[in-house]
N, C-alpha and C positions, 0 to 999 in steps of 0.2 A: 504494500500500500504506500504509494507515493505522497507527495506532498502537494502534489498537482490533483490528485484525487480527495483530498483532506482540503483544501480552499473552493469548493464549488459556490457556487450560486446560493444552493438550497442552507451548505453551512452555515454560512456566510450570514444569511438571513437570519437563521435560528440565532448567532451568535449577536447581532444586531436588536432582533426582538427580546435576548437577554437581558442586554443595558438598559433599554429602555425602558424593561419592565423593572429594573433596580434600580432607577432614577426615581419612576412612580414612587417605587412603594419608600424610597429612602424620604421623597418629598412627601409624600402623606405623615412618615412619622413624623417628620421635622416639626409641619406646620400644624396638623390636627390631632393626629393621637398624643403626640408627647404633652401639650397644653392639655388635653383633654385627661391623662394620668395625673399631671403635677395638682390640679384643679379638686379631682374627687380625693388625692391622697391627703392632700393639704382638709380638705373637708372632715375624711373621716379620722385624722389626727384631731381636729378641732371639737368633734363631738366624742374622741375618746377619752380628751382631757378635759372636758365640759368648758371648752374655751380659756380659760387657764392658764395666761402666758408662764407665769411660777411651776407649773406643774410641768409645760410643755417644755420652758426650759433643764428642768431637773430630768425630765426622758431625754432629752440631749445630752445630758450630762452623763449620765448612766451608758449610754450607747457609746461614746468615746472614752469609757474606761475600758470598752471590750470585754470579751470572755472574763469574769472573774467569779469564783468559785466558793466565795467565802462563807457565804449560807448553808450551801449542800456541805460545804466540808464541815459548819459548826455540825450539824442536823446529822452527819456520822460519826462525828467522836460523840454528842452526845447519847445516841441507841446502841454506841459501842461500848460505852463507860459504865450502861446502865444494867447493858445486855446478861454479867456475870451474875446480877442479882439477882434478876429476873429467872437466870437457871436456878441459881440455889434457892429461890421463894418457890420455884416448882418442885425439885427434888423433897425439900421441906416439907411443902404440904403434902405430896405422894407420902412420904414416911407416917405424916401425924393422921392423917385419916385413912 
């Protein structure tokens, strides 16, 4: 398969009705859907902090600290610290009753 077989007419087309159709759809997002996202996300931020600017600020604040862990990790040393007592309050009562 030559390169003279690979450049026809019909290619050629298909490769032309390609761009075009990735002009469309990049100008569609550009100008309509992307306004049309920032619009209902900004919306449903605003009704999930009841309007809020202190609260919406403090959720920004929270998302630029990233991943941190410090909840979950209290939440497992404390069901780990507790956990030993919890077997021996079983064992116990297994014995007394």
């Amino acid at each position: 398969m030559g390169i003279r077989n690979l450049l026809t007419w019909k290619t050629s087309r298909y490769v032309l009705f390609t761009v075009i159709l990735g002009a469309l759809g990049s100008g569609a997002w550009e100008w309509m859907l992307k306004p049309i996202i920032r619009v209902a996300s900004n919306f449903g931020l605003s009704i999930a902090t009841l309007g809020l600017e202190k609260f919406k600020n403090s959720l920004y604040a929270d998302i630029a600290l990233g991943f941190h862990e410090d909840p979950s990790l209290r939440l497992y040393s404390v069901i780990f610290r507790l956990l030993p007592f919890f077997i021996l309050g079983v064992i116990v009562g297994a014995f007394l009753a």
